[in-house]
PDB file of N, CA, C and O in Angstrom, chain B, residues numbered from 101:
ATOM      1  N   UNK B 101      89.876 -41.043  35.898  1.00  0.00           N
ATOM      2  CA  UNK B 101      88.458 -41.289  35.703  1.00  0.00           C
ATOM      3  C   UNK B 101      88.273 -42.697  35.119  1.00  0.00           C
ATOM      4  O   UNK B 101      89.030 -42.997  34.197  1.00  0.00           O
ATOM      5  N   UNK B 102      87.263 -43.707  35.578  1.00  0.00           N
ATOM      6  CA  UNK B 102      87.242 -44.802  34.815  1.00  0.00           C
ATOM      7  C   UNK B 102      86.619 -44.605  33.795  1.00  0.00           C
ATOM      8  O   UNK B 102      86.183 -43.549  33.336  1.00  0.00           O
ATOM      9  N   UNK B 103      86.547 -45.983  33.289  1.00  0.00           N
ATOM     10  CA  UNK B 103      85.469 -45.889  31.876  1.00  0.00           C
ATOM     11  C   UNK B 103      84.409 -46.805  32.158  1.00  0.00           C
ATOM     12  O   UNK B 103      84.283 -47.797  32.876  1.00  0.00           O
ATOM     13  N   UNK B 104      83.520 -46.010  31.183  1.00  0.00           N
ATOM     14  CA  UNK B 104      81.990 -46.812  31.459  1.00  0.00           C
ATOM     15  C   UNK B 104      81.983 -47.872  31.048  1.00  0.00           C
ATOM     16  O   UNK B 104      82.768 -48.130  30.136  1.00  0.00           O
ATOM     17  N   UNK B 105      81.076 -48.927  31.567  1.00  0.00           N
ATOM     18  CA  UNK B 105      80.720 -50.327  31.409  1.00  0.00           C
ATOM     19  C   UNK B 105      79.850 -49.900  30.206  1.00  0.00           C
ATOM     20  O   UNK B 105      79.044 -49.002  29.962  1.00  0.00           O
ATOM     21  N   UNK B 106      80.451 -51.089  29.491  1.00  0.00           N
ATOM     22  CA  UNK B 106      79.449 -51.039  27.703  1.00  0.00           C
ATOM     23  C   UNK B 106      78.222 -51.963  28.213  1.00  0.00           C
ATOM     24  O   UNK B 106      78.096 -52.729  29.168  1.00  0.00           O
ATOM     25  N   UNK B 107      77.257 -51.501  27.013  1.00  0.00           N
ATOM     26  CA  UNK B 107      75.770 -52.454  27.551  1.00  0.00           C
ATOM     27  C   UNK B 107      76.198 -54.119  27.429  1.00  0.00           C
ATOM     28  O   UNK B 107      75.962 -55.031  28.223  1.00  0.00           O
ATOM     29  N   UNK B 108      76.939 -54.141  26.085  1.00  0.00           N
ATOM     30  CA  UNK B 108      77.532 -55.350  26.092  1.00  0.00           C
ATOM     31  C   UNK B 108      78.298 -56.099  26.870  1.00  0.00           C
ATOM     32  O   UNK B 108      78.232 -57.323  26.758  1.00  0.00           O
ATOM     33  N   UNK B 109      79.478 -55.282  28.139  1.00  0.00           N
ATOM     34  CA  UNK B 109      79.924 -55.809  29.355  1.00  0.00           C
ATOM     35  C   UNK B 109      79.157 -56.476  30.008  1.00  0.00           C
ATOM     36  O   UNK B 109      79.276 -57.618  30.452  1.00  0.00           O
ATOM     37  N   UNK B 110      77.941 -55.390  30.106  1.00  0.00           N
ATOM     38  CA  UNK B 110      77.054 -55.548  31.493  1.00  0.00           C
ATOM     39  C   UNK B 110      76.358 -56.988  31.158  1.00  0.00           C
ATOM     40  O   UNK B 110      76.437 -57.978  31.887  1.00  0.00           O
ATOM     41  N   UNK B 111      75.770 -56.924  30.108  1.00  0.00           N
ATOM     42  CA  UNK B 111      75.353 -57.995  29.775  1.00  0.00           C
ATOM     43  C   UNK B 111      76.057 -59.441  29.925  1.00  0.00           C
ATOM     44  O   UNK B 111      75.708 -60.381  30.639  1.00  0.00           O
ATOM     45  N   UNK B 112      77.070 -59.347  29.107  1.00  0.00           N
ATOM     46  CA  UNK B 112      78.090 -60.632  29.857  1.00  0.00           C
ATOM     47  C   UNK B 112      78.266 -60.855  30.828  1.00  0.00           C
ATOM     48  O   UNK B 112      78.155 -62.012  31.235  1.00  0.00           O
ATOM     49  N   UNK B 113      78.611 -59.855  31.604  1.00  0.00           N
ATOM     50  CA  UNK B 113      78.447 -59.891  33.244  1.00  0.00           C
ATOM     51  C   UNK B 113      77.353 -60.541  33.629  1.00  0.00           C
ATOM     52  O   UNK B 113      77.408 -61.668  34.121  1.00  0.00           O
ATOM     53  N   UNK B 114      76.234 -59.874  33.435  1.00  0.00           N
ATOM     54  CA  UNK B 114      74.803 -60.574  33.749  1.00  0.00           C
ATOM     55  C   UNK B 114      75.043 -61.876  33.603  1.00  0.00           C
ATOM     56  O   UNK B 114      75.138 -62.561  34.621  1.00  0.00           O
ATOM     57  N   UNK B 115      75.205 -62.539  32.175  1.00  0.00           N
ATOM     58  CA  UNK B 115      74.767 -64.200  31.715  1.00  0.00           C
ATOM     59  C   UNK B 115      75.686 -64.315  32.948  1.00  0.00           C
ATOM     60  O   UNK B 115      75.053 -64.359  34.003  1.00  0.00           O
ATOM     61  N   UNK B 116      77.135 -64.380  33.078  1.00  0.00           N
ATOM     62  CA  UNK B 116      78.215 -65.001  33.749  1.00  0.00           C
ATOM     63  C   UNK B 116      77.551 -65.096  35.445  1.00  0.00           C
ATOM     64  O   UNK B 116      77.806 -66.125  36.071  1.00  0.00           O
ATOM     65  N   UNK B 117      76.947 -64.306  35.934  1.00  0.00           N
ATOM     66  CA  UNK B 117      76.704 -64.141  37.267  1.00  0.00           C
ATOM     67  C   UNK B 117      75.394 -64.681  37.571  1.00  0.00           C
ATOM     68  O   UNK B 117      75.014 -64.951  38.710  1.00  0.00           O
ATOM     69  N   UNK B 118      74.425 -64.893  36.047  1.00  0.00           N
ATOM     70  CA  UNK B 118      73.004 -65.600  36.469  1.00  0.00           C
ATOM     71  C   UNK B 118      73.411 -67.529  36.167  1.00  0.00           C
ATOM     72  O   UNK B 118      72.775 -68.457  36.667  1.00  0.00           O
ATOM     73  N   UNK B 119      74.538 -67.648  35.294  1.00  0.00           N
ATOM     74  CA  UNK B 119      75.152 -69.321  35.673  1.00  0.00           C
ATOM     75  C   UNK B 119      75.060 -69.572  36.843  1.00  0.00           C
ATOM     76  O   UNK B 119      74.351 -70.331  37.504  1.00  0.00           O
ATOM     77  N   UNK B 120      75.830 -68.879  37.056  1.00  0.00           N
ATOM     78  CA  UNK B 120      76.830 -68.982  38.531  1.00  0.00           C
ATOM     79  C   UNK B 120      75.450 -69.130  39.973  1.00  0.00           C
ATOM     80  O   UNK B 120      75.131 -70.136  40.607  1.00  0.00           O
ATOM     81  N   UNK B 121      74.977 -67.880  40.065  1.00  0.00           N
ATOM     82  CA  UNK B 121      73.873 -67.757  40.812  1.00  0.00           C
ATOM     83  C   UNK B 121      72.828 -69.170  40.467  1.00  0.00           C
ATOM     84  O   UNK B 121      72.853 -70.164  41.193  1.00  0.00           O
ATOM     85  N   UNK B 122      72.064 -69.076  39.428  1.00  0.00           N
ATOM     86  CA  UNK B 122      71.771 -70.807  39.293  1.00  0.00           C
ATOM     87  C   UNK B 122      72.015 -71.805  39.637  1.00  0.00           C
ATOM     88  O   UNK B 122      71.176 -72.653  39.943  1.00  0.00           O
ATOM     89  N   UNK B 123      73.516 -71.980  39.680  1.00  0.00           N
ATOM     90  CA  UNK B 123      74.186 -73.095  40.088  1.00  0.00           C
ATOM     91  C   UNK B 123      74.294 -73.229  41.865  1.00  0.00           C
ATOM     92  O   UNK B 123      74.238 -74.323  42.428  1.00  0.00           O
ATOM     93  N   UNK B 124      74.428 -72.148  42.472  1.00  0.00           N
ATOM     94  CA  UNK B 124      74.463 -71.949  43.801  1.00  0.00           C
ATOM     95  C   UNK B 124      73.153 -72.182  44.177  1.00  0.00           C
ATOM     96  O   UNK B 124      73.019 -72.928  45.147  1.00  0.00           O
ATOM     97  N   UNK B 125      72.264 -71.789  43.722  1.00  0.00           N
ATOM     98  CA  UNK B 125      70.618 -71.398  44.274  1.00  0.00           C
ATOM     99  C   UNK B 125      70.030 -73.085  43.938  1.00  0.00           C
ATOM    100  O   UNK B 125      68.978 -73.500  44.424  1.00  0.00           O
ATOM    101  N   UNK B 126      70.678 -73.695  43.277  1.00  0.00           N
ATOM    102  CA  UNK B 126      70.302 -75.052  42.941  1.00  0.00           C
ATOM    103  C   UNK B 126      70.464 -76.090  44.222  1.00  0.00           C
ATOM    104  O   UNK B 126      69.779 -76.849  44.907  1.00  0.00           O
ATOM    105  N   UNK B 127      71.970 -75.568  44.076  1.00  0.00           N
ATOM    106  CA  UNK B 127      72.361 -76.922  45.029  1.00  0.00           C
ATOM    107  C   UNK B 127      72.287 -76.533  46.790  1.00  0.00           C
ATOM    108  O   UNK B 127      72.418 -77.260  47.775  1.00  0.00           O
ATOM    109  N   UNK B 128      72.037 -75.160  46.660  1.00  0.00           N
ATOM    110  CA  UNK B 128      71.356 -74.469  48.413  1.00  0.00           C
ATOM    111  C   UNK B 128      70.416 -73.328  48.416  1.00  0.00           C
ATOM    112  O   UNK B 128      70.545 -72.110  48.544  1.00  0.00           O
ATOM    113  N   UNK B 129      69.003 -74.487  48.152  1.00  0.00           N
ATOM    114  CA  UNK B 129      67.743 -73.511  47.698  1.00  0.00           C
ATOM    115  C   UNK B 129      67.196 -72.987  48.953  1.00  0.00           C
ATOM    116  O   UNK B 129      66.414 -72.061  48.740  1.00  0.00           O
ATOM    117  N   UNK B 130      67.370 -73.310  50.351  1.00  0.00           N
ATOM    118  CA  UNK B 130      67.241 -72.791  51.603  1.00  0.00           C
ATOM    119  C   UNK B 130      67.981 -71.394  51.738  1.00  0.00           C
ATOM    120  O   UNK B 130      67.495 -70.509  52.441  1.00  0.00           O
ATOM    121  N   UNK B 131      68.921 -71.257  51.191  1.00  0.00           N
ATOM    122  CA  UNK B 131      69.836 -70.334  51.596  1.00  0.00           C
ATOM    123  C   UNK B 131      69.736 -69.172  51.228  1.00  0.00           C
ATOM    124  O   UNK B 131      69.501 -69.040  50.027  1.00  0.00           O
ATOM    125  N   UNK B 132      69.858 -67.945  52.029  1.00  0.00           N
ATOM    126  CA  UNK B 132      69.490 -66.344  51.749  1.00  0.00           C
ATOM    127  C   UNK B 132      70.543 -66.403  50.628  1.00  0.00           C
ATOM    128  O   UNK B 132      71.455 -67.172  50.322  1.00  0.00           O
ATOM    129  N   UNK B 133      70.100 -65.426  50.220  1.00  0.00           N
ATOM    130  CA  UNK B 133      71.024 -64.649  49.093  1.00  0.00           C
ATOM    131  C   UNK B 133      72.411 -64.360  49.319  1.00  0.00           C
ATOM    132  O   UNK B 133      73.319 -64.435  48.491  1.00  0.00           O
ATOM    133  N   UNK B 134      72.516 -63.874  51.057  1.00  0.00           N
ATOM    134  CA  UNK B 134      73.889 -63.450  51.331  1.00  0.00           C
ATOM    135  C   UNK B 134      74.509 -64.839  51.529  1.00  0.00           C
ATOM    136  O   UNK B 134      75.352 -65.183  50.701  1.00  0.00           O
ATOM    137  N   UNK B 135      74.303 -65.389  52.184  1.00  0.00           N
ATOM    138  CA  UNK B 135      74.660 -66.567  52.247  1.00  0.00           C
ATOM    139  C   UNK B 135      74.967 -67.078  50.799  1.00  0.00           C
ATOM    140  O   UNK B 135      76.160 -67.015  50.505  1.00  0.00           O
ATOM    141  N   UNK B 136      74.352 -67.440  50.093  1.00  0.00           N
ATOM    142  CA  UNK B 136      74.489 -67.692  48.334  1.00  0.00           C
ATOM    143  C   UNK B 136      75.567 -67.124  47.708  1.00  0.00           C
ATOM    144  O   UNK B 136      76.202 -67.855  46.948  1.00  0.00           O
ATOM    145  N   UNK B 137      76.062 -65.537  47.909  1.00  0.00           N
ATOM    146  CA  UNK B 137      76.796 -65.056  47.984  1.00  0.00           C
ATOM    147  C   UNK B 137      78.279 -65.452  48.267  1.00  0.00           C
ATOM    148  O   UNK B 137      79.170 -65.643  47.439  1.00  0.00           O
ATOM    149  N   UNK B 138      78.326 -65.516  49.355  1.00  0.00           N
ATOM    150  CA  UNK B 138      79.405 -66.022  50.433  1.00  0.00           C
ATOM    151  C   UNK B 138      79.588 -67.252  49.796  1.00  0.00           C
ATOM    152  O   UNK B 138      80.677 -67.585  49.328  1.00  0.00           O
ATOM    153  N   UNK B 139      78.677 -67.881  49.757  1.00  0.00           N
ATOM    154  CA  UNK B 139      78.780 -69.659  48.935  1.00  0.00           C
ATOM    155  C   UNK B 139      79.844 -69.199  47.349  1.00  0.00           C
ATOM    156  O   UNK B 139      80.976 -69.517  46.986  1.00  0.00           O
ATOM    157  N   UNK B 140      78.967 -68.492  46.877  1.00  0.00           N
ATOM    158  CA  UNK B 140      79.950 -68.571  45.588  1.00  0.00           C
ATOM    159  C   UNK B 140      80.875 -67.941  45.535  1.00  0.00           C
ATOM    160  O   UNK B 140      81.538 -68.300  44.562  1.00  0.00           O
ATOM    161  N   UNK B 141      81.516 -66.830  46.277  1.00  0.00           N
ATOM    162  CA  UNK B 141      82.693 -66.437  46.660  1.00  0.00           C
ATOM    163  C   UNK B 141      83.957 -67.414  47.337  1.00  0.00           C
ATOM    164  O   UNK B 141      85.187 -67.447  47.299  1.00  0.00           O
ATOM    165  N   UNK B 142      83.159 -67.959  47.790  1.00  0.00           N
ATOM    166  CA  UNK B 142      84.050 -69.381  49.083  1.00  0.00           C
ATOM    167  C   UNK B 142      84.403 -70.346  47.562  1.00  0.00           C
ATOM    168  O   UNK B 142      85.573 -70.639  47.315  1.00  0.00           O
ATOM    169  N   UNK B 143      83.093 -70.843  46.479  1.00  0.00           N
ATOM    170  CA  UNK B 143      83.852 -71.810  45.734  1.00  0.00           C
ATOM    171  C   UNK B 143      84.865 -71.190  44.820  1.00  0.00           C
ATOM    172  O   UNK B 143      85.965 -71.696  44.600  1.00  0.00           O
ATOM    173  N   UNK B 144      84.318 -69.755  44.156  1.00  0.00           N
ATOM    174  CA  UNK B 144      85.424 -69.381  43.405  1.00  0.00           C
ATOM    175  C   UNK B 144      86.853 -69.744  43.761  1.00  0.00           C
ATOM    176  O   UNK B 144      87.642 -70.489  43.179  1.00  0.00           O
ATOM    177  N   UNK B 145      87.024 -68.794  45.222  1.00  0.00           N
ATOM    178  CA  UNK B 145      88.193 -69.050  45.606  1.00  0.00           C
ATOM    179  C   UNK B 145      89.085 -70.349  45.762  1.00  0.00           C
ATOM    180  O   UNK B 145      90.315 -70.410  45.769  1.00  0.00           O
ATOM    181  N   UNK B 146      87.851 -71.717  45.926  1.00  0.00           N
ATOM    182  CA  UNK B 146      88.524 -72.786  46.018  1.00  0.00           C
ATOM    183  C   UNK B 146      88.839 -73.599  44.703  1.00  0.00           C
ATOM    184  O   UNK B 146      89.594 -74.561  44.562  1.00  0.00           O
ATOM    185  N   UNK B 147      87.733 -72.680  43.409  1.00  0.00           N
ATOM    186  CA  UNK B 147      88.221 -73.169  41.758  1.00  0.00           C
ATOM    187  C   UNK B 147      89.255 -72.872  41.521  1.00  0.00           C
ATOM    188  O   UNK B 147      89.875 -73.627  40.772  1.00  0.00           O
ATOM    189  N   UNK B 148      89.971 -71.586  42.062  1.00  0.00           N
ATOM    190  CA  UNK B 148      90.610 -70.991  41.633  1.00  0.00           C
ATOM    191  C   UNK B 148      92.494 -71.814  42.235  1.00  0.00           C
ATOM    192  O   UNK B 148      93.568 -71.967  41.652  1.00  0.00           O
ATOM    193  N   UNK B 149      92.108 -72.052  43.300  1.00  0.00           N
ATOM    194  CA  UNK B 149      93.066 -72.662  43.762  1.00  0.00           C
ATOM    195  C   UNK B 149      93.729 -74.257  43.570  1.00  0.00           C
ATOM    196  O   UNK B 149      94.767 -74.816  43.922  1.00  0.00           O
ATOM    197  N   UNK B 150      92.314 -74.692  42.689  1.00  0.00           N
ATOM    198  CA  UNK B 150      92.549 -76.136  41.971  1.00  0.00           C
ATOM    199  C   UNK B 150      92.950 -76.375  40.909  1.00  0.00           C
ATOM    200  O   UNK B 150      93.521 -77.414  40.578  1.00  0.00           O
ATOM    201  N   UNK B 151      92.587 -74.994  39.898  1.00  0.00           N
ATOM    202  CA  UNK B 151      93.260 -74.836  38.717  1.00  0.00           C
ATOM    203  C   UNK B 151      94.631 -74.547  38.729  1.00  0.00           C
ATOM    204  O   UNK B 151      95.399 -74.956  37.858  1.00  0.00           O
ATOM    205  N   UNK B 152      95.008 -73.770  39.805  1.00  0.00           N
ATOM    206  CA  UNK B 152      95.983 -73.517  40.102  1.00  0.00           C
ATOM    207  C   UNK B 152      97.206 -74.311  40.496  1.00  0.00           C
ATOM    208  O   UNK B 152      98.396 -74.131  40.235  1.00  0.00           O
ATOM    209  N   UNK B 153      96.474 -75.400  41.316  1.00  0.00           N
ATOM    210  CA  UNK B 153      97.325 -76.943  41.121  1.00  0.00           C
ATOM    211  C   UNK B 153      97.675 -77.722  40.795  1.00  0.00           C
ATOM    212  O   UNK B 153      98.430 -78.586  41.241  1.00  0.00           O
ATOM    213  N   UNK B 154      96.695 -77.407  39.078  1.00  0.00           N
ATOM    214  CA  UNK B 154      96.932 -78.590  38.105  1.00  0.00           C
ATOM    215  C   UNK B 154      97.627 -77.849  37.295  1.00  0.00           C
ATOM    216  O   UNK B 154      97.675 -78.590  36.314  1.00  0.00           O
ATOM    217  N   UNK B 155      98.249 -76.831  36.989  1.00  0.00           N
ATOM    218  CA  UNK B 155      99.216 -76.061  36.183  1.00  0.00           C
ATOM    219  C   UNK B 155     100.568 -77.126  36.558  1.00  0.00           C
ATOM    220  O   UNK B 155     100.776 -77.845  37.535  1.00  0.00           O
ATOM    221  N   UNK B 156     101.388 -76.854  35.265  1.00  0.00           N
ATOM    222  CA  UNK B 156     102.730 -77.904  35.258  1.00  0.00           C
ATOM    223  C   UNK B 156     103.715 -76.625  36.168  1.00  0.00           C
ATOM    224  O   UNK B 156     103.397 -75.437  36.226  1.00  0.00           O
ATOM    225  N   UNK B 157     104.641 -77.093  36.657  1.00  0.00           N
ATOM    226  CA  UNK B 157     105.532 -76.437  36.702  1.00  0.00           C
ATOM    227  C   UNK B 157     106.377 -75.762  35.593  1.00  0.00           C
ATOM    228  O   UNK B 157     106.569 -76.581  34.694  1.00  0.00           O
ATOM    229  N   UNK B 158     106.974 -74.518  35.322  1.00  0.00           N
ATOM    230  CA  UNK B 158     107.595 -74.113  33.579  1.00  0.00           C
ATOM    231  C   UNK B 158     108.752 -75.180  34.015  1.00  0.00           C
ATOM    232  O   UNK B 158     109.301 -75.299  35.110  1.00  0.00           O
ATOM    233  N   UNK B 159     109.018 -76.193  32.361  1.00  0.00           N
ATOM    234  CA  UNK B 159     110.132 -76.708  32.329  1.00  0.00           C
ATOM    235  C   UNK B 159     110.023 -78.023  32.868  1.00  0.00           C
ATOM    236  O   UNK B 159     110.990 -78.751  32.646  1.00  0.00           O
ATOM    237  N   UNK B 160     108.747 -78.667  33.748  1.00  0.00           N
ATOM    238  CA  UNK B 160     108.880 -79.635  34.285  1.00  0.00           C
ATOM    239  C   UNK B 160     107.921 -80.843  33.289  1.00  0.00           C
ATOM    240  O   UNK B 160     107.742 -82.037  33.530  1.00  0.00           O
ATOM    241  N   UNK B 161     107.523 -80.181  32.360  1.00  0.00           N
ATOM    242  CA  UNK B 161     106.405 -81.171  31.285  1.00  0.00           C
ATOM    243  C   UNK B 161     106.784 -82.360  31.804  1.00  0.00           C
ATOM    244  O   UNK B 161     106.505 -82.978  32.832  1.00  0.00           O
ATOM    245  N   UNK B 162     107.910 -82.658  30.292  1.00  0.00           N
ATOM    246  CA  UNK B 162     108.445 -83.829  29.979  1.00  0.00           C
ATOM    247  C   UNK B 162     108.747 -84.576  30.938  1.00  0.00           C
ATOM    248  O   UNK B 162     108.882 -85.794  30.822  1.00  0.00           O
ATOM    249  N   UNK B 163     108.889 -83.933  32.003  1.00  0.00           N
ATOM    250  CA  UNK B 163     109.502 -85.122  33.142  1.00  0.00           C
ATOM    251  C   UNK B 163     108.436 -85.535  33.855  1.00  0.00           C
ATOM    252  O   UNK B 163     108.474 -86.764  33.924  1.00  0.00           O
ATOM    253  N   UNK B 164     107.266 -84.975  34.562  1.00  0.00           N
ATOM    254  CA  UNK B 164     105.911 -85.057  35.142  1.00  0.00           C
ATOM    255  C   UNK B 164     104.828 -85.733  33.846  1.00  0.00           C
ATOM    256  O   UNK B 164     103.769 -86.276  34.163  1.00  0.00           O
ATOM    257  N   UNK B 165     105.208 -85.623  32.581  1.00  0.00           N
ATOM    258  CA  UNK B 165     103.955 -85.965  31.707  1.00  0.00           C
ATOM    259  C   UNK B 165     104.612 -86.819  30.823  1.00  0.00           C
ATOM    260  O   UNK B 165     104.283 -86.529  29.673  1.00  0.00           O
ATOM    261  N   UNK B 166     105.852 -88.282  30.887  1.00  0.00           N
ATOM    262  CA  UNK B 166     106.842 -88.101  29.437  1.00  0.00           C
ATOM    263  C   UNK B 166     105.670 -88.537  28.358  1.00  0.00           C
ATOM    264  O   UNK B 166     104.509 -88.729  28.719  1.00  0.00           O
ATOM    265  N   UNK B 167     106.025 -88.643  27.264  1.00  0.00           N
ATOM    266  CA  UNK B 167     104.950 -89.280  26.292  1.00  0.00           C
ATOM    267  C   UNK B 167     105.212 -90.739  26.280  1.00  0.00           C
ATOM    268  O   UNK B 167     104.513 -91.487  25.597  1.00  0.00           O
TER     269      UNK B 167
END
């Protein structure tokens, strides 16, 4: 059985998803909702994959960053 979402989740959830939605609806105010959607699903995935590229390799600091 899961567990229930606290009012306080939901709420965070909310702020986190009305940024986000803002930020999409800003920069493509033509665009349906689903579409808006799809938009911020498409950038997540591509934040996610940039952060992901700027991670060091473990062990490779010092040699990629020396001081």
């Amino acid at each position: 059985m899961e567990e229930e979402v606290t009012l306080e989740e939901l709420k965070e959830a909310l702020d986190d998803w009305k940024d986000k939605f803002e930020l999409i609806s800003s920069k493509w105010p033509d665009a349906s909702i689903e579409d808006q959607i799809k938009i911020l699903g498409f950038l997540e995935d591509k934040a996610k994959k940039i952060k992901e590229n700027k991670k060091l390799p473990m062990g490779f600091k010092d040699i990629l960053q020396p001081d």
